[in-house]
C-alpha positions as CSV (number, residue, x, y, z in Angstrom):
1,X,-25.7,30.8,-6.7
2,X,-26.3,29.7,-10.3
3,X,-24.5,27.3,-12.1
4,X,-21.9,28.8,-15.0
5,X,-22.8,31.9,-17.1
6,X,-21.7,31.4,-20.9
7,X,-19.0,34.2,-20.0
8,X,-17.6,31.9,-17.0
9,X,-17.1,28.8,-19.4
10,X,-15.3,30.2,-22.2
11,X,-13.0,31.8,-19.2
12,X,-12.7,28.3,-17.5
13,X,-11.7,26.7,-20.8
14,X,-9.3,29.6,-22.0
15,X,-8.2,29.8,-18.2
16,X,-7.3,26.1,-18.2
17,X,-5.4,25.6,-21.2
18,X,-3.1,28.6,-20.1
19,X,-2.9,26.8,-17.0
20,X,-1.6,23.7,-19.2
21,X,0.9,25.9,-21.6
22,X,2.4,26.8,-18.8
23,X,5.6,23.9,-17.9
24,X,5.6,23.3,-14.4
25,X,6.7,19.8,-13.0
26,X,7.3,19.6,-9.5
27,X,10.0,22.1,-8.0
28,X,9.5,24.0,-11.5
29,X,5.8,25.3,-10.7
30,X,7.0,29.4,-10.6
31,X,5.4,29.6,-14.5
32,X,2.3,27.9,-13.2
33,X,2.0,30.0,-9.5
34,X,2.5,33.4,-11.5
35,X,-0.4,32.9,-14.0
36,X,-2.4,32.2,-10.5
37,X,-1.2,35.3,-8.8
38,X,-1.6,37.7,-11.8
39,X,-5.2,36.1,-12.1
40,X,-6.5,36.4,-8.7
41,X,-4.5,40.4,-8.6
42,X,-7.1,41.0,-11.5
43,X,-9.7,40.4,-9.1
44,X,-7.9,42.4,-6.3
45,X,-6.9,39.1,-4.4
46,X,-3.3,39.1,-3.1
47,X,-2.0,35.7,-2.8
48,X,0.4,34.8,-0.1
49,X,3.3,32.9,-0.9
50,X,5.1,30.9,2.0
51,X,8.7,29.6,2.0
52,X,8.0,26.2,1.3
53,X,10.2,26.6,-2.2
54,X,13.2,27.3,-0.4
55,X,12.8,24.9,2.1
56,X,12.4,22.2,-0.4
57,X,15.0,24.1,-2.9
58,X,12.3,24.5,-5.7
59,X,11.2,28.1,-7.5
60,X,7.8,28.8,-5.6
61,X,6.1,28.2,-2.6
62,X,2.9,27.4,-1.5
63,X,-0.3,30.1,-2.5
64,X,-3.0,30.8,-0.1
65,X,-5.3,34.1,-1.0
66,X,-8.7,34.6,1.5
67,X,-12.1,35.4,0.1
68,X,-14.0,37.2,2.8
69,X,-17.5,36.6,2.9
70,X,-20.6,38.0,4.8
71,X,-21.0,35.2,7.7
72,X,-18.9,33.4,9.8
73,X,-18.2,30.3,7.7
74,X,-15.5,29.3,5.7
75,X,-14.4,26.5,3.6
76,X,-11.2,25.5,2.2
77,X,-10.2,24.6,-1.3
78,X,-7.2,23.1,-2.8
79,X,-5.3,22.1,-5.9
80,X,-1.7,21.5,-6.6
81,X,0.1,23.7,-9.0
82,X,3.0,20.6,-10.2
83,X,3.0,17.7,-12.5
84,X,4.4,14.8,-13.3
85,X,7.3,15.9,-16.2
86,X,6.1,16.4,-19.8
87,X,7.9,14.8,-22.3
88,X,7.1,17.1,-25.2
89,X,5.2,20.8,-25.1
90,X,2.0,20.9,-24.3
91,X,-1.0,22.3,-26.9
92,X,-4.3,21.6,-25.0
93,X,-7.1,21.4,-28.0
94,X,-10.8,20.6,-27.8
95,X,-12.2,18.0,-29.3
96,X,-15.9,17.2,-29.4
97,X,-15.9,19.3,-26.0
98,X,-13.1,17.1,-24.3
99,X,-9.6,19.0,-23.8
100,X,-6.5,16.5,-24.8
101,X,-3.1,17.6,-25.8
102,X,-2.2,17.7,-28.9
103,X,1.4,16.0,-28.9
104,X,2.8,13.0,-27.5
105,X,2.8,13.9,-23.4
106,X,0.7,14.3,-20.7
107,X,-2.2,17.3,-21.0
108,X,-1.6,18.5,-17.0
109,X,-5.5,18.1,-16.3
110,X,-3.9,16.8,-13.1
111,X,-4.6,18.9,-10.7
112,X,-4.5,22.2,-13.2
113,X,-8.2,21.3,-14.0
114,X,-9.3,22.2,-10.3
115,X,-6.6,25.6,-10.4
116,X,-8.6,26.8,-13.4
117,X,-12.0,25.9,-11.6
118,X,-10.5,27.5,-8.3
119,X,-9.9,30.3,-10.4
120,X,-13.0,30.8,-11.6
121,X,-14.5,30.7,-8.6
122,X,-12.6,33.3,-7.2
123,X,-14.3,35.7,-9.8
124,X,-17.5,34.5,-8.9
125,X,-17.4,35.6,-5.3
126,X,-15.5,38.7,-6.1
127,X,-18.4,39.6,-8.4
128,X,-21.5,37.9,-6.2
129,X,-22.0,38.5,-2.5
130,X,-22.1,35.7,-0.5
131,X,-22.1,34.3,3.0
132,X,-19.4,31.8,3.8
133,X,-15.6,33.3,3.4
134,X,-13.3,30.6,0.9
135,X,-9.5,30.3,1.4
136,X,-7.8,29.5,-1.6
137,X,-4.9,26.6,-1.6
138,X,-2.4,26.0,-4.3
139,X,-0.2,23.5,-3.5
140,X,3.5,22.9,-5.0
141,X,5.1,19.1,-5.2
142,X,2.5,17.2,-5.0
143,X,3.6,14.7,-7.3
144,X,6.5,13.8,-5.4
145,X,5.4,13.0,-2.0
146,X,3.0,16.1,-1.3
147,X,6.1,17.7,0.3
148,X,4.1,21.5,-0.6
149,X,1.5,20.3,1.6
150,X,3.5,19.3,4.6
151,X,5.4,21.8,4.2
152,X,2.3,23.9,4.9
153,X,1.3,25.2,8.1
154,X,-2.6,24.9,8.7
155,X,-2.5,26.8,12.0
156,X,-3.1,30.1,9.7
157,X,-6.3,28.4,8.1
158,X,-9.5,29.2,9.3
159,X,-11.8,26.7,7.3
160,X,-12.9,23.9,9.8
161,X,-13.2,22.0,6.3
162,X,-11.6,21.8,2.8
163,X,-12.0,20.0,-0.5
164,X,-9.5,19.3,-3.1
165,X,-10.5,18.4,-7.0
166,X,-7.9,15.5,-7.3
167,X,-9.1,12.0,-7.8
168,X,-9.5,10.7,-11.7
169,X,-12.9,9.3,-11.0
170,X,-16.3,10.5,-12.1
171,X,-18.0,13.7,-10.3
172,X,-20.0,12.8,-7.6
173,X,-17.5,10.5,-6.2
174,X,-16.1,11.0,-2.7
175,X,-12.8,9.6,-1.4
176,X,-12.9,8.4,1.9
177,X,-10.2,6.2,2.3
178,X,-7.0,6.1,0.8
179,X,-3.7,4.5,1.8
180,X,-0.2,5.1,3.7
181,X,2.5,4.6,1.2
182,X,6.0,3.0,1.7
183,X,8.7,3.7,-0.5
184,X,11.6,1.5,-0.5
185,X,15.1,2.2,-1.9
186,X,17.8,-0.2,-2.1
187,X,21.5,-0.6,-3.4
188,X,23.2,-3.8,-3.7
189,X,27.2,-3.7,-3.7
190,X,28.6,-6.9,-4.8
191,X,32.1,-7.9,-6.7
192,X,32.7,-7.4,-10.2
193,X,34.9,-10.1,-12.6
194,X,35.3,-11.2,-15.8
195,X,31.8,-13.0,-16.6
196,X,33.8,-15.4,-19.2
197,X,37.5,-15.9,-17.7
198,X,36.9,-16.1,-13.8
199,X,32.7,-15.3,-13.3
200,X,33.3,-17.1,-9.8
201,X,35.6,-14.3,-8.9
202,X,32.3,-12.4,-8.8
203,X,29.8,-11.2,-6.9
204,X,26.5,-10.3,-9.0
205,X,24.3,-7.8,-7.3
206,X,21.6,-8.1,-9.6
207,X,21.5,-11.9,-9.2
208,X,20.8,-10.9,-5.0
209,X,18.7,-8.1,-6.5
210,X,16.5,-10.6,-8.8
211,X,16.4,-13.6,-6.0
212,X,14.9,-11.0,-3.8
213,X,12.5,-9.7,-6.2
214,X,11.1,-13.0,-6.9
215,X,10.2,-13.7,-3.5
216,X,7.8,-10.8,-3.1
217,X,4.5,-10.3,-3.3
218,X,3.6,-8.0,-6.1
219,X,0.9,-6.0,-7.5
220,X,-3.0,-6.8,-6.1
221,X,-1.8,-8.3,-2.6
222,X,-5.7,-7.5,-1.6
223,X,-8.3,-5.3,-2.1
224,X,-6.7,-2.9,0.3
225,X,-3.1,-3.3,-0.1
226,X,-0.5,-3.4,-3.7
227,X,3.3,-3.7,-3.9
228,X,5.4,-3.0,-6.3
229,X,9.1,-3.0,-7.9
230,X,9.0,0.3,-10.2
231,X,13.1,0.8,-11.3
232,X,15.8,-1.7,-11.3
233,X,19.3,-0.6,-13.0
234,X,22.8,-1.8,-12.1
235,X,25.6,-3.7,-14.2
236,X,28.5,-2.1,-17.1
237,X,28.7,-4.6,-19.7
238,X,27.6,-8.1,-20.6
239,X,31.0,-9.5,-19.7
240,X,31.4,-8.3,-16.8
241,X,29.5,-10.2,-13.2
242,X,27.5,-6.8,-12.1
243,X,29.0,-5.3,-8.6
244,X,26.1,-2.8,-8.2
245,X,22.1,-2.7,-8.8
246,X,19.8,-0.2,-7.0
247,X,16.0,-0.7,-7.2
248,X,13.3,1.5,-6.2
249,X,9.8,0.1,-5.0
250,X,6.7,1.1,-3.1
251,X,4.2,-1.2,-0.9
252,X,0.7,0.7,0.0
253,X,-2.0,-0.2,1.7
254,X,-5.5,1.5,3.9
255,X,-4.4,-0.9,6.4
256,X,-1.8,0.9,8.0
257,X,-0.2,-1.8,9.8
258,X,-0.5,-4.3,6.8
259,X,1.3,-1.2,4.5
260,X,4.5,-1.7,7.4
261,X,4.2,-5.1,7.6
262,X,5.0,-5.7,3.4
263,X,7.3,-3.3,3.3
264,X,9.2,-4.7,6.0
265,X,8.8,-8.2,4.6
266,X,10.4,-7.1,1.1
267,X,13.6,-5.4,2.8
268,X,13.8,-8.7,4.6
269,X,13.4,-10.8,1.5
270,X,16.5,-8.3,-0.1
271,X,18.1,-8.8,3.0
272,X,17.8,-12.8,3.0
273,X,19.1,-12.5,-0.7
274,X,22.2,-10.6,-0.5
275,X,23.3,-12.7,2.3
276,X,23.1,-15.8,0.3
277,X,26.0,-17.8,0.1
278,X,25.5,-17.9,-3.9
279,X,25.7,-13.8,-3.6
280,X,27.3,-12.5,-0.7
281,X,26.3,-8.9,-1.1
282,X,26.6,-5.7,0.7
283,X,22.7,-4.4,0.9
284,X,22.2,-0.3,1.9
285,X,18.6,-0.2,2.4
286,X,15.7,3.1,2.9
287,X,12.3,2.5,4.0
288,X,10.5,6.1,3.9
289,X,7.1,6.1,5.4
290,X,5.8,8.8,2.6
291,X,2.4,9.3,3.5
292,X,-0.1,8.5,6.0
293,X,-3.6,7.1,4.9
294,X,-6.8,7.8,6.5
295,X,-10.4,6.8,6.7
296,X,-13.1,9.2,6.9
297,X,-16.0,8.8,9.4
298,X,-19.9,8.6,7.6
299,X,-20.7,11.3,10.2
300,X,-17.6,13.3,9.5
301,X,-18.7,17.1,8.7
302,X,-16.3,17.6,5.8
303,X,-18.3,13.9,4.2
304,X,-22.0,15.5,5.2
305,X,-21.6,18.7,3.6
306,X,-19.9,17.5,0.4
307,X,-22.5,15.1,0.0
308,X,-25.4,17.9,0.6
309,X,-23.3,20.1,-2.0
310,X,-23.2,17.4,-4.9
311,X,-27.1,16.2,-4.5
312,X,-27.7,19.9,-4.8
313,X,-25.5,19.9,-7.9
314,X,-27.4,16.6,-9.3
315,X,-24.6,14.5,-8.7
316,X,-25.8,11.3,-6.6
317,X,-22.9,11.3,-4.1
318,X,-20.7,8.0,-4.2
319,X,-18.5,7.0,-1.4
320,X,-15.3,5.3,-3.1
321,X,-11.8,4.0,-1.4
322,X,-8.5,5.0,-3.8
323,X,-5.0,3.6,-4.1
324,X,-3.2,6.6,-4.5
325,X,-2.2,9.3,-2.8
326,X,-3.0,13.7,-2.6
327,X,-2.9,16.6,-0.8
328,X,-5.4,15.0,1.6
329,X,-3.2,12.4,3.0
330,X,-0.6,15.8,4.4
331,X,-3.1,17.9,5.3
332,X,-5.6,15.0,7.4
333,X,-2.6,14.3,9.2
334,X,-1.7,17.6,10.0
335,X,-5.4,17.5,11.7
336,X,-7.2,19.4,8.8
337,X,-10.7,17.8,7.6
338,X,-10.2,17.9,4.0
339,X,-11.7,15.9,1.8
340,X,-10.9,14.6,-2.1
341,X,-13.8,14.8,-4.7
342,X,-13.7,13.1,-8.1
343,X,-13.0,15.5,-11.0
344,X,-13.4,13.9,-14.1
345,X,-10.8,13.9,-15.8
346,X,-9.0,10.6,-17.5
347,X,-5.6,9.1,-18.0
348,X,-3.7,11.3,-15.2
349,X,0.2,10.7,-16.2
350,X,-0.9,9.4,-19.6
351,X,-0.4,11.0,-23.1
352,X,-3.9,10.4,-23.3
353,X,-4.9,12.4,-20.5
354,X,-8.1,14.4,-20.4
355,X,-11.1,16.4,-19.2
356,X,-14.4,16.7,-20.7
357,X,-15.7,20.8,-21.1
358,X,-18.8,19.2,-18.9
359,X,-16.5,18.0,-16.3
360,X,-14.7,21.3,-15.9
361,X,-18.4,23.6,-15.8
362,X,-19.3,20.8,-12.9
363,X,-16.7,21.5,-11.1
364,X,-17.3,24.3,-11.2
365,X,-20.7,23.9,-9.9
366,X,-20.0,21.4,-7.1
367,X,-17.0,24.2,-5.9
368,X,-20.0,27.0,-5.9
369,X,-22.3,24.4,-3.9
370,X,-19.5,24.0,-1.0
371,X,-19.4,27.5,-0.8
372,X,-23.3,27.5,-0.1
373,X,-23.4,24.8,2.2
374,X,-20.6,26.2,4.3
375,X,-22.3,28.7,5.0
């Protein structure tokens, strides 16, 4: 196959800033999924939707549409159809061939970049015969703990691998290790008083809450593992000793055991705060285990073929660990070999966000590549 015709880019490009226009934060992504589905019924592709909206109460479920091909392979491919929440309406504009967004929020590059490439593949096989079938993936809730994805049920795949478009690093770059990710959630009940008349009366959650907090270990623990305290809140007035604070916070690491091992250690360090004498406060405590990492094999097929598919593309493939999370983390543990490929783009969750023309048309190119080699 060749690379993009001068028709396909001005598609991709008009394709993706629709794709932008189009508000859909996680548990909102119906706008998004029916611009996919109206797309893909142009090309006489009927996607099918499965109940994960209802089972996660959002608007839309999960999209998978199947591209028969000539030969017995087939590949999978995946992007996630949410976002993080935009703060302002999104205009995507081009400027000196790099799409930002023209107000004061994030531009939904992430992952809307890879639907608009997914897209456009889809019209390329419709219109081109070729030998490996492709099954189609859009994800919903990504952003919030891929629930979409584990949601999903991979027994109807048929790929033996997939790829998703999803890491903010340079194409060419292949992710093959990325970490399991604690989330910990934590209220702290304590007394309230009069903080100038009787403060002893009191009980001050966030003084447990900030002798806790400045126990841990926080940020770069190693090169593997971070921590972090992301929201603290609690407290009515300045006169008053605070009876409640609730803090949310998150300890990650590739080492699995090491990721349990902190997060245990900063309930503990909570835990050891609240019972101080000085505090004495109740402490109601969640540890979730969100996501499971994973490590990819040099011999794995999923790594071989990418790596085949981006030399033939003229991308020297580079093998890169990440700290956050994707669609890969759900569906590797669910036992499917799917593997995240940088996609260019910049600033993911920024107002700054964005994705070069070039970076888009590669994409594209690298998704055509797979296709070939999975054959």
């Amino acid at each position: 196959m060749s690379v993009a015709t001068a028709l396909e880019r001005g598609r991709l490009g008009d394709t993706f800033a629709r794709l932008c226009r189009a508000y859909s934060p996680s548990g909102k992504e119906r706008a998004c999924a029916e611009i996919v589905k109206a797309e893909l019924a142009a090309l006489g592709l009927e996607a099918e939707e499965d109940g994960a909206g209802g089972a996660l109460r959002g608007d839309c479920g999960n999209l998978l549409v199947r591209i028969p091909g000539s030969g017995d392979g087939s590949v999978l491919l995946c992007a996630h159809l949410d976002t993080v929440p935009a703060n302002a309406a999104i205009e995507p504009v081009l400027r000196d061939g790099t799409w930002q967004n023209a107000n004061d929020t994030i531009l939904g590059a992430d992952n809307k970049a890879a639907v608009a490439v997914l897209l456009a593949l889809a019209a390329r096989l419709v219109a081109t015969p070729h030998e490996a079938g492709v099954e189609l993936l859009f994800t919903i809730g990504e952003e919030v703990g891929l629930i979409g994805a584990k949601e999903f049920e991979i027994g109807v795949l048929r790929s033996p691998v997939g790829y998703t478009f999803d890491a903010a690093v340079p194409l060419g770059s292949l992710i093959v290790a990325s970490p399991t990710y604690y989330r910990l959630s934590a209220e702290l009940q304590g007394v309230a008083a009069h903080a100038g008349v009787q403060p002893e009366a009191g009980r001050s959650a966030i003084l447990a809450a900030a002798r806790g907090i400045a126990q841990m270990q926080l940020g770069r623990i190693d090169a593997e593992t971070t921590a972090n305290i992301g929201t603290i809140s609690g407290g009515s007035a300045a006169n008053v000793v605070p009876d409640r604070c609730r803090l949310v916070g998150e300890a990650r690491s590739i080492d699995a055991g090491r990721a349990e091992e902190l997060a245990s250690h900063m309930v503990a360090l909570l835990a050891d705060a609240a019972n101080d004498p000085e505090c004495e406060c109740d402490l109601d405590v969640t540890l979730e285990r969100v996501f499971d990492g994973y490590r990819v094999r040099g011999s794995a097929p999923e790594l071989v073929l990418a790596r085949e598919a981006l030399a033939a593309s003229g991308y020297t493939p580079m093998l890169t660990t990440t700290g956050g999370g994707s669609d890969v983390n759900a569906l590797r543990t669910k036992g499917c070999a799917v593997l995240n490929l940088g996609n260019g783009t910049e600033h993911p969750h920024e107002p700054t966000e964005s994705v070069s023309s070039e970076a888009l048309e590669g994409m594209l190119e690298v998704a055509l590549a797979l296709v070939d080699r999975a054959a």
